[in-house]
ROVO-863401 format. One record per residue (C-alpha): residue number from 1; x, y, z; residue in one letter. Coordinates in Angstrom, 2 decimals. Layout:
! residues N
+-----+---------+---------+---------+------+
: pos :      xx :      yy :      zz : code :
+-----+---------+---------+---------+------+
: NUM :       X :       Y :       Z :    a :
...
+-----+---------+---------+---------+------+
This chain:
! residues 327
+-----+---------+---------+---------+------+
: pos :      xx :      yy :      zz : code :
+-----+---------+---------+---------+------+
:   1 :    0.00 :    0.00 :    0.00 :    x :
:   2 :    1.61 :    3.19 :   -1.10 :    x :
:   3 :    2.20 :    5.73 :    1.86 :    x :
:   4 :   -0.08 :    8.59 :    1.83 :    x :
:   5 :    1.08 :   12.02 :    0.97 :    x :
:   6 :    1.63 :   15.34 :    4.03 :    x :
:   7 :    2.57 :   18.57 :    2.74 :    x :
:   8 :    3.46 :   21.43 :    4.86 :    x :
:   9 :    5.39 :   24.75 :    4.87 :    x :
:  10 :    6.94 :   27.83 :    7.37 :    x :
:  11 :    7.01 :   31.33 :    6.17 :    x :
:  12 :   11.41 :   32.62 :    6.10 :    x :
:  13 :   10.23 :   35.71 :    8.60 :    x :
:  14 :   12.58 :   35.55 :   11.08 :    x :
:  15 :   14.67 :   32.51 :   13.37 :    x :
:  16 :   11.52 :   29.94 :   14.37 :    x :
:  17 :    9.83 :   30.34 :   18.19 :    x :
:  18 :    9.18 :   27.88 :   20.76 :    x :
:  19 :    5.59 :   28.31 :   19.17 :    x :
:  20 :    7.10 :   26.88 :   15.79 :    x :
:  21 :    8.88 :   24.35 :   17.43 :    x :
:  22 :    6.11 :   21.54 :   18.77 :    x :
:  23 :    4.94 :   21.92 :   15.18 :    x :
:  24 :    8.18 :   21.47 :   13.58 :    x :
:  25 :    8.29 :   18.33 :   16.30 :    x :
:  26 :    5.65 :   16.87 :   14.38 :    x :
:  27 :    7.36 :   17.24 :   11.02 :    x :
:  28 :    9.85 :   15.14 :   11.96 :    x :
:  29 :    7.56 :   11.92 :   13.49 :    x :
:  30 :    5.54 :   12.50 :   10.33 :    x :
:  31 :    8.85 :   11.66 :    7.79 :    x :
:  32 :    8.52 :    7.63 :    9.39 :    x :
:  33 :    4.91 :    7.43 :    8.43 :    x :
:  34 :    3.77 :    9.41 :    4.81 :    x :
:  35 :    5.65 :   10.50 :    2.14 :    x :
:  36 :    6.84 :   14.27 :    3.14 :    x :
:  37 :    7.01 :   17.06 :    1.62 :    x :
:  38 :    8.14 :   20.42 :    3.38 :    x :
:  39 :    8.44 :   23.88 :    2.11 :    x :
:  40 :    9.91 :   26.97 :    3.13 :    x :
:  41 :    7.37 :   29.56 :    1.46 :    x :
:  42 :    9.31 :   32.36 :    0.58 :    x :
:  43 :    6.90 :   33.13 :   -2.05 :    x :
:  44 :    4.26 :   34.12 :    0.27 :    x :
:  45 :    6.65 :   36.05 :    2.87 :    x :
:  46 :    6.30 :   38.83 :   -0.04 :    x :
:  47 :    2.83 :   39.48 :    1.29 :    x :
:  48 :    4.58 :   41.78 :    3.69 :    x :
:  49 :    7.63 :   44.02 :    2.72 :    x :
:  50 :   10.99 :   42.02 :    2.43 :    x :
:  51 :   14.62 :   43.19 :    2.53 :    x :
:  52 :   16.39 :   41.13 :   -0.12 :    x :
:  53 :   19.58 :   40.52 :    2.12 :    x :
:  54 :   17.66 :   39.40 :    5.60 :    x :
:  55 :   15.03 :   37.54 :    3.14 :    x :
:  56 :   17.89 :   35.63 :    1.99 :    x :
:  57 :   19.96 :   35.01 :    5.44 :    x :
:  58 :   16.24 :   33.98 :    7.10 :    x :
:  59 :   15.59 :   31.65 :    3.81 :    x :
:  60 :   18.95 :   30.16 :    4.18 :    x :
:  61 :   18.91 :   29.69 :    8.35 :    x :
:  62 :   15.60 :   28.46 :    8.11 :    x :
:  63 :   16.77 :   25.79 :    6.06 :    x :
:  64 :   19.86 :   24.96 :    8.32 :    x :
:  65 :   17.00 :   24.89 :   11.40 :    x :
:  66 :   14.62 :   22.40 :    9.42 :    x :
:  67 :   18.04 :   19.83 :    9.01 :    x :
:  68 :   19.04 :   20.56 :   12.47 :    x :
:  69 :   15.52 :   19.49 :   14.08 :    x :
:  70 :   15.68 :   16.45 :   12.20 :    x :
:  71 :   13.80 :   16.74 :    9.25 :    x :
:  72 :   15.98 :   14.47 :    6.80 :    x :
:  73 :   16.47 :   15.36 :    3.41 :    x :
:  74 :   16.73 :   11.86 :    2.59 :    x :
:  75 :   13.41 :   10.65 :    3.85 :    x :
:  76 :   11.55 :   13.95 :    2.66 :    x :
:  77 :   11.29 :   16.64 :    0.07 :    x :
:  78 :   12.72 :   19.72 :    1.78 :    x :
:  79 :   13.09 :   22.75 :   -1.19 :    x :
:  80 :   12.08 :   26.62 :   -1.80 :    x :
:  81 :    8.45 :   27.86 :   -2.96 :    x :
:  82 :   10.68 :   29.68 :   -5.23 :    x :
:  83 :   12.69 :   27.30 :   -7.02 :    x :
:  84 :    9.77 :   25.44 :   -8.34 :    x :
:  85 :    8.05 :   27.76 :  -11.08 :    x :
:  86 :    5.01 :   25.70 :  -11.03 :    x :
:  87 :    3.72 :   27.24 :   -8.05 :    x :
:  88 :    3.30 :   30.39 :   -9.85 :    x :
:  89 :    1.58 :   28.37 :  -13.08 :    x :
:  90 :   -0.77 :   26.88 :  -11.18 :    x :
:  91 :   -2.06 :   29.93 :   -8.65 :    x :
:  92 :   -2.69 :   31.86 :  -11.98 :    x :
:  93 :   -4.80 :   28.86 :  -13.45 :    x :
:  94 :   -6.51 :   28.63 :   -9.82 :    x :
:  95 :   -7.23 :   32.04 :   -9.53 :    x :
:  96 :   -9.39 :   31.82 :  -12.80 :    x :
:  97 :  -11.15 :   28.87 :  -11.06 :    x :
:  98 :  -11.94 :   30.96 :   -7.83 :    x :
:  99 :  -14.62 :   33.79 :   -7.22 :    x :
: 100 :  -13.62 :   37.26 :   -5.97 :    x :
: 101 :  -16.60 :   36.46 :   -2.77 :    x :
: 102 :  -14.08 :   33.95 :   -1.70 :    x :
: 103 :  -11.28 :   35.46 :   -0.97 :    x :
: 104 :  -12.38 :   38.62 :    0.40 :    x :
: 105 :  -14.51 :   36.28 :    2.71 :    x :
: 106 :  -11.09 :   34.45 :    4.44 :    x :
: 107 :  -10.43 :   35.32 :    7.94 :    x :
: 108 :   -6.84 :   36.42 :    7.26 :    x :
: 109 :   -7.14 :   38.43 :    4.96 :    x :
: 110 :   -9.86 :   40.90 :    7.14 :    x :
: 111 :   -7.29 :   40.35 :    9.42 :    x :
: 112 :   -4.15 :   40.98 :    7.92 :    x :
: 113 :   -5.73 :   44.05 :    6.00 :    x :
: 114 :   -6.65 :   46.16 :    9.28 :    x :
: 115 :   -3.40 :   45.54 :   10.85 :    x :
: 116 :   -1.04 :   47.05 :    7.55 :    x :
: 117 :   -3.80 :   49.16 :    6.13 :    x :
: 118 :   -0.67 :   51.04 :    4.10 :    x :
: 119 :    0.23 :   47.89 :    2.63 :    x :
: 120 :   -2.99 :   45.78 :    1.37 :    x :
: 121 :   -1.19 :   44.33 :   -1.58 :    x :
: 122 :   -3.32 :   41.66 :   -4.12 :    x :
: 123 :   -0.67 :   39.08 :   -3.16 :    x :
: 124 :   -2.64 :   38.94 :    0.40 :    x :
: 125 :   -5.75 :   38.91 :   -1.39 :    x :
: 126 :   -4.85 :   35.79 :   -3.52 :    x :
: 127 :   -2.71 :   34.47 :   -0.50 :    x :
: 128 :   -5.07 :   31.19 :    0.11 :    x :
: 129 :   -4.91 :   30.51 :   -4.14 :    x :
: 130 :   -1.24 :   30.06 :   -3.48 :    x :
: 131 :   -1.51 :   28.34 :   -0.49 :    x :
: 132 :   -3.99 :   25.80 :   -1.98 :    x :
: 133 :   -1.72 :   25.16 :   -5.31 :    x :
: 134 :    1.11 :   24.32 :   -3.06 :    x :
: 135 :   -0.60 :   21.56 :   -1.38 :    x :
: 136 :   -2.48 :   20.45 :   -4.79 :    x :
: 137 :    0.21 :   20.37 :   -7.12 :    x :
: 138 :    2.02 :   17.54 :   -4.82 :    x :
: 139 :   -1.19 :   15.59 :   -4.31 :    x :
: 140 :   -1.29 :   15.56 :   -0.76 :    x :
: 141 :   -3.79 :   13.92 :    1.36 :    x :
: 142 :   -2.70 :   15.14 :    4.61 :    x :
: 143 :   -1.57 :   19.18 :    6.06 :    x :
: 144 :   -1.01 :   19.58 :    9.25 :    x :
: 145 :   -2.30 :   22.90 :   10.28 :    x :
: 146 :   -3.41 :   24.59 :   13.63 :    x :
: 147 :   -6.93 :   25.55 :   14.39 :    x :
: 148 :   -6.49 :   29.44 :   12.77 :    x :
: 149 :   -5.59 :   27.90 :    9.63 :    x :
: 150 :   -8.39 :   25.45 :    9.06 :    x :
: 151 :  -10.27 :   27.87 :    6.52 :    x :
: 152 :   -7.38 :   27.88 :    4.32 :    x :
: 153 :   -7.57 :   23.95 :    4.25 :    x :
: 154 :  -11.17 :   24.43 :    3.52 :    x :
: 155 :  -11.23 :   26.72 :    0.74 :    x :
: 156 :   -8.48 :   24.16 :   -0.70 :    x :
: 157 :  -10.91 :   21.56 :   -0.73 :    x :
: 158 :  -13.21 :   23.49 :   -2.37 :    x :
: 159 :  -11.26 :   24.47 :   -5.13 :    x :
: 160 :  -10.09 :   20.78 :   -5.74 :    x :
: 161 :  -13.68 :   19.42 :   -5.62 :    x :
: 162 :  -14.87 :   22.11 :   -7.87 :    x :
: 163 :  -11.91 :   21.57 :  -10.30 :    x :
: 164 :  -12.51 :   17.93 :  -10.27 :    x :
: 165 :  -16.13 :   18.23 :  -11.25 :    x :
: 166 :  -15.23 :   20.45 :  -14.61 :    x :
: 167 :  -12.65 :   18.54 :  -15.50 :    x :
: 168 :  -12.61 :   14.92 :  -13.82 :    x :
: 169 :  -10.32 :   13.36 :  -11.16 :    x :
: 170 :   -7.24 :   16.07 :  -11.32 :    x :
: 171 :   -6.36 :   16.74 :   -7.83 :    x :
: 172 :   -6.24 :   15.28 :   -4.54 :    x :
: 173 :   -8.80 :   16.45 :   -2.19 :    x :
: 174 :   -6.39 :   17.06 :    1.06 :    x :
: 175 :   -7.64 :   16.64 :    4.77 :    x :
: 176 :   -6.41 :   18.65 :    7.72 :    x :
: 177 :   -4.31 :   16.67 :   10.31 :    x :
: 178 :   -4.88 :   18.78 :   13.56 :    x :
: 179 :   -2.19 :   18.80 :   15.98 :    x :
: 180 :   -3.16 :   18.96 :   19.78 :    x :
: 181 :   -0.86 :   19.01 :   22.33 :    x :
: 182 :    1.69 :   22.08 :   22.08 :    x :
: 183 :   -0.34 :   23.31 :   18.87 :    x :
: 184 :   -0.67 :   26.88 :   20.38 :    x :
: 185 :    1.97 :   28.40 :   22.53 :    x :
: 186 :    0.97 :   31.74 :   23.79 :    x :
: 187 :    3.00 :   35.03 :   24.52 :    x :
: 188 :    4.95 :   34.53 :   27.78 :    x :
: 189 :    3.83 :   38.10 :   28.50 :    x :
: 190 :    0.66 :   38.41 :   26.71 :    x :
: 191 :   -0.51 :   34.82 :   27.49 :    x :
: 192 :   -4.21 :   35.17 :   25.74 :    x :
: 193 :   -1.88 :   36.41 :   22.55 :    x :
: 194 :   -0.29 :   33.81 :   19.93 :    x :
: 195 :    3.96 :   33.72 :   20.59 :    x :
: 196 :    5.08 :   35.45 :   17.65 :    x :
: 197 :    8.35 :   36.31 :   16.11 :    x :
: 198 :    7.49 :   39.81 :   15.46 :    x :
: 199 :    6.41 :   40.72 :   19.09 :    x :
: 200 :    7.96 :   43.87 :   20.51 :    x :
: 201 :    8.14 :   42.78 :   23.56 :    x :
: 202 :   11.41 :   40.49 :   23.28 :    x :
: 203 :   10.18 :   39.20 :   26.59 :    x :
: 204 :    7.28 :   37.57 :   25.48 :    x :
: 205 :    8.91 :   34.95 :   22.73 :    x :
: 206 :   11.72 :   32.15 :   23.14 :    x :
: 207 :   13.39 :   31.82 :   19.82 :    x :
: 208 :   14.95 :   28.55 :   18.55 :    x :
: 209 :   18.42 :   30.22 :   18.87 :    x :
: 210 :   17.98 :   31.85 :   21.70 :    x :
: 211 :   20.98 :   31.43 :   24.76 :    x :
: 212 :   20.47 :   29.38 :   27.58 :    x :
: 213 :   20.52 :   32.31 :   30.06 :    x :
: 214 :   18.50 :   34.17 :   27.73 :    x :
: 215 :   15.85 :   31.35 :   27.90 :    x :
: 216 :   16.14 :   31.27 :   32.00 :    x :
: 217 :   15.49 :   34.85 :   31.51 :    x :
: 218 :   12.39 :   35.22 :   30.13 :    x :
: 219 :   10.79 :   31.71 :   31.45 :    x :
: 220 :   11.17 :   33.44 :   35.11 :    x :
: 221 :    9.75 :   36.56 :   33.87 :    x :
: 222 :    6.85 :   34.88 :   32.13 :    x :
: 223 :    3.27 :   35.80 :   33.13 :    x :
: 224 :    1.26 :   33.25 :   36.40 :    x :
: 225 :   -1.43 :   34.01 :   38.68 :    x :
: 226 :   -0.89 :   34.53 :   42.62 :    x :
: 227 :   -2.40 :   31.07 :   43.39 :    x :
: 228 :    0.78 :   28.95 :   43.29 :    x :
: 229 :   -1.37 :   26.04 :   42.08 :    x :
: 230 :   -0.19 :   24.30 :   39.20 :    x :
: 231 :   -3.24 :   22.69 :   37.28 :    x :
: 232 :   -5.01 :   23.84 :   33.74 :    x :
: 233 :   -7.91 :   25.96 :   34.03 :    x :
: 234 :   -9.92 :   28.34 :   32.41 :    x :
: 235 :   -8.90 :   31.50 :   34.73 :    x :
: 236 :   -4.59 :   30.60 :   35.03 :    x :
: 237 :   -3.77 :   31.46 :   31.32 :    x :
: 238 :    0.19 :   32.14 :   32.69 :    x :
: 239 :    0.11 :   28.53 :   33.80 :    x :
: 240 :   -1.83 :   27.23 :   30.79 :    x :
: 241 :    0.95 :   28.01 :   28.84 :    x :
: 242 :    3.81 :   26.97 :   30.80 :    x :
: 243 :    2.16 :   23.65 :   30.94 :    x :
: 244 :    0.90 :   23.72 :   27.04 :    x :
: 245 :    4.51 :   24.24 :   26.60 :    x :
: 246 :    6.05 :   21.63 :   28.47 :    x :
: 247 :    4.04 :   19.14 :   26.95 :    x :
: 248 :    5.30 :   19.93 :   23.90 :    x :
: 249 :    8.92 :   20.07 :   24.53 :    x :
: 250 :    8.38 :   16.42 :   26.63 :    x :
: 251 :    5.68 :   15.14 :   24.32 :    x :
: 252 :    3.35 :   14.77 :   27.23 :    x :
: 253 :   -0.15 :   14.94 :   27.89 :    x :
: 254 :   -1.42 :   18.06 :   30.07 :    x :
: 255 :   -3.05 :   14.98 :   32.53 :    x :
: 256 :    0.61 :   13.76 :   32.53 :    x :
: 257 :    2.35 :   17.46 :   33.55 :    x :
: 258 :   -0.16 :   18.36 :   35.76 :    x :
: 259 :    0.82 :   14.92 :   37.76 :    x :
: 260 :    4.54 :   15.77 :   37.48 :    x :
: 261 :    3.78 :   18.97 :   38.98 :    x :
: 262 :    1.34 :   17.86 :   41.62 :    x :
: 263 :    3.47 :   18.80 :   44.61 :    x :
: 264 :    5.62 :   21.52 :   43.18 :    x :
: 265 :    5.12 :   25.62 :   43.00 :    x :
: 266 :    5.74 :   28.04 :   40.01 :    x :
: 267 :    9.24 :   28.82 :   40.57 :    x :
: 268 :    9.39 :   24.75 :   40.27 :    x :
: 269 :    7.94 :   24.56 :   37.48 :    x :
: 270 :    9.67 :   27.87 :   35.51 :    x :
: 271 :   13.60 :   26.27 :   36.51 :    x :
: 272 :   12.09 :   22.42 :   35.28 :    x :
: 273 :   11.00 :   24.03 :   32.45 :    x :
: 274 :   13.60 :   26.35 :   31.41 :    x :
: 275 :   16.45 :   23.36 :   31.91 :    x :
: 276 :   13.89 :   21.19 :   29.66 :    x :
: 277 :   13.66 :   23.90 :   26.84 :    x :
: 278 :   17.99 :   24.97 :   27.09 :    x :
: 279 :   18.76 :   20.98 :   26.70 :    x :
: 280 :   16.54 :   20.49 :   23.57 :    x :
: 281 :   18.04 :   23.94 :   22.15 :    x :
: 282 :   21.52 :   23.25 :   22.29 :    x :
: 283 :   21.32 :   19.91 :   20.75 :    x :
: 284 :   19.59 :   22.13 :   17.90 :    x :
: 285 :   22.09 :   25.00 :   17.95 :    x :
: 286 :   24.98 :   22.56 :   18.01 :    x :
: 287 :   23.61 :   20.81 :   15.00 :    x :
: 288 :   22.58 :   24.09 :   13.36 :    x :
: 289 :   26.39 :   26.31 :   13.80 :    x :
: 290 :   28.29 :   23.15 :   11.99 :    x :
: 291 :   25.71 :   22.96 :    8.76 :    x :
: 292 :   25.15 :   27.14 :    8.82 :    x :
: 293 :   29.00 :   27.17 :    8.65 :    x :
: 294 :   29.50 :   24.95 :    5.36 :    x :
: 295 :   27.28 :   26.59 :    2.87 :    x :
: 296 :   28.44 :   24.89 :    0.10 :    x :
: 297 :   26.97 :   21.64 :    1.98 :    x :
: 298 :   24.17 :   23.26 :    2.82 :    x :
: 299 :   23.53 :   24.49 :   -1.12 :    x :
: 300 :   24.03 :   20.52 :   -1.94 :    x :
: 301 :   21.39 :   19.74 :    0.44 :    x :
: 302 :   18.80 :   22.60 :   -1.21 :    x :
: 303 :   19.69 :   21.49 :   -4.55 :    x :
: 304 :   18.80 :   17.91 :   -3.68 :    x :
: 305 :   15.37 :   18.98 :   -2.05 :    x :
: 306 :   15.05 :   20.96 :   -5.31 :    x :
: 307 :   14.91 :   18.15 :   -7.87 :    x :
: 308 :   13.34 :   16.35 :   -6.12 :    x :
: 309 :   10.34 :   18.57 :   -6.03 :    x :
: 310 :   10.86 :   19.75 :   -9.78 :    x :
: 311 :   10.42 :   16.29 :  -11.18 :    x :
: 312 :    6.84 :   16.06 :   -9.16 :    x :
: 313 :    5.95 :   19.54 :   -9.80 :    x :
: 314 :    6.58 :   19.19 :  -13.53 :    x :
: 315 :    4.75 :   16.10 :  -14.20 :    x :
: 316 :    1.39 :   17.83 :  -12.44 :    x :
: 317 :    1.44 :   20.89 :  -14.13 :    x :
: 318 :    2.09 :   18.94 :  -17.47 :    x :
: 319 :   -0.98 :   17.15 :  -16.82 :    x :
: 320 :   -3.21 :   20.40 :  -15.63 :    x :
: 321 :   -2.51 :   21.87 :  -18.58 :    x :
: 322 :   -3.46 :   19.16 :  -20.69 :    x :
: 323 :   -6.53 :   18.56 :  -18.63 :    x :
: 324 :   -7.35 :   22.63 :  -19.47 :    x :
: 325 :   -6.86 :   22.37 :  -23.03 :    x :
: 326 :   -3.84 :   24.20 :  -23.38 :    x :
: 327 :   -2.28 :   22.75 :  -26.91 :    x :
+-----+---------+---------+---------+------+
């Protein structure tokens, strides 16, 4: 029985967070399963202004993060949005497939539009088209996704089963693999805020290169409660996270950590966790400063990950076009 096919990407915006990391986790226990395919979309990073030289350094360390956490380029397809020109051919033959309604309608873009009103560019607009080519044009049954990004999974599906019914069986109709435990880490500040990378408050996010004492750092400044009780509940986001967190690193349930932690206090909890977070990050950053520091072995590595996803790219577009009528 041939293995079934998971696609998935990260955006090149900046050194991945803890956030990233449980998903990235995943990635990794998903190569011994399905046939893999992993991007780095650098095509859709455009959707917000880019300079060329950090675009290119946070392409290129992204990469060397991706190797370093495991994923292995011999077990998966591992390549640049932008190195595979198909993308592009088959958003544009999308687009002419999808109504207007739609994609003013997605979530993200409302979003996305109020927050960089000086910068509402059609590339955010036709953002999901993109997104759903890059899944369809590898035929991929499975995307892992978090709960915010189930609409784009959706309106995939919809474009699929609507091609499919003009022209025949053309693509595979994907399914969303949700991820649970560790799927959302929140701001270690802000806790009823999403971690993100581009978070003023340096405080609030762990990045995957971050030092050890810079991790200690913010873990013992991160948000609690004045209970000193460590169990999940609706009113302790601070402790929510901390716990949503270690489950992730650990690969524990939240029944499991809240057991561990049945007879210890916060500052307990923030030194257990900090020492758990520092020992999976070196490993990382070990791995990480000896392939970042041979970039011609690196380049061999992106140029394998490339070919690999030309041959498949090439063969599907062949037979869109053919499917379209295009002599």
């Amino acid at each position: 029985m041939l293995k079934r096919c998971v696609f998935s990407a990260i955006q090149p915006t900046g050194i991945p967070t803890l956030g990233n990391y449980g998903v990235l986790k995943k990635w990794v226990d998903l190569q011994n399963d399905y046939n893999c395919v992993f991007m780095v979309a650098d095509l859709h990073s455009l959707t917000s202004k880019q300079d060329p030289d950090v675009l290119k350094k946070n392409s290129l360390d992204l990469f060397a993060l991706l190797i370093s956490i495991g994923l292995d380029p011999n077990k998966s397809i591992i390549y640049f949005q932008s190195h595979i020109s198909q993308h592009a051919e088959l958003t544009w033959i999308l687009n002419c497939y999808t109504g207007i309604g739609e994609l003013f309608r997605m979530t993200q873009f409302k979003e996305k539009s109020k927050k960089n009103k000086k910068n509402i560019n059609s590339g955010l607009l036709v953002y999901p088209v993109l997104m759903a080519a890059d899944i369809l044009l590898f035929d991929a049954n499975l995307v892992p996704v978090g709960k915010d990004q189930k609409q784009h999974i959706e309106f995939c599906r919809d474009i699929a089963i609507r091609f499919n019914k003009i022209f025949g069986p053309c693509f595979e109709v994907p399914n969303e693999l949700i991820q649970i435990v560790g799927e959302k880490i929140m701001s270690l500040q802000e806790p009823n805020k999403k971690m993100s990378k581009s978070d003023p408050n340096l405080n609030s996010t762990i990045f995957l290169l971050d030092s050890e004492r810079d991790i200690i750092k913010k873990i013992k400044r991160a948000v609690t409660d004045s209970e000193n009780i460590i169990k999940f509940a609706e009113n302790k986001l601070g402790i929510n996270n901390l716990l949503n967190i270690f489950c992730s690193i650990k690969n524990v349930s939240l029944n499991y950590a809240e057991f561990f932690f049945r007879d210890k206090n916060y500052s307990d909890l923030k030194n257990i966790l900090a020492e758990e977070i520092s020992i999976n990050f070196n490993i990382i950053q070990e791995k990480y400063n000896k392939i970042r520091s041979d970039e011609d072995k690196l380049y061999q590595v992106i140029n394998l990950g490339c070919k690999k996803a030309k041959l498949i790219a090439e063969k599907k577009i062949k037979k869109i076009k053919k499917t379209i009528g295009f002599a």
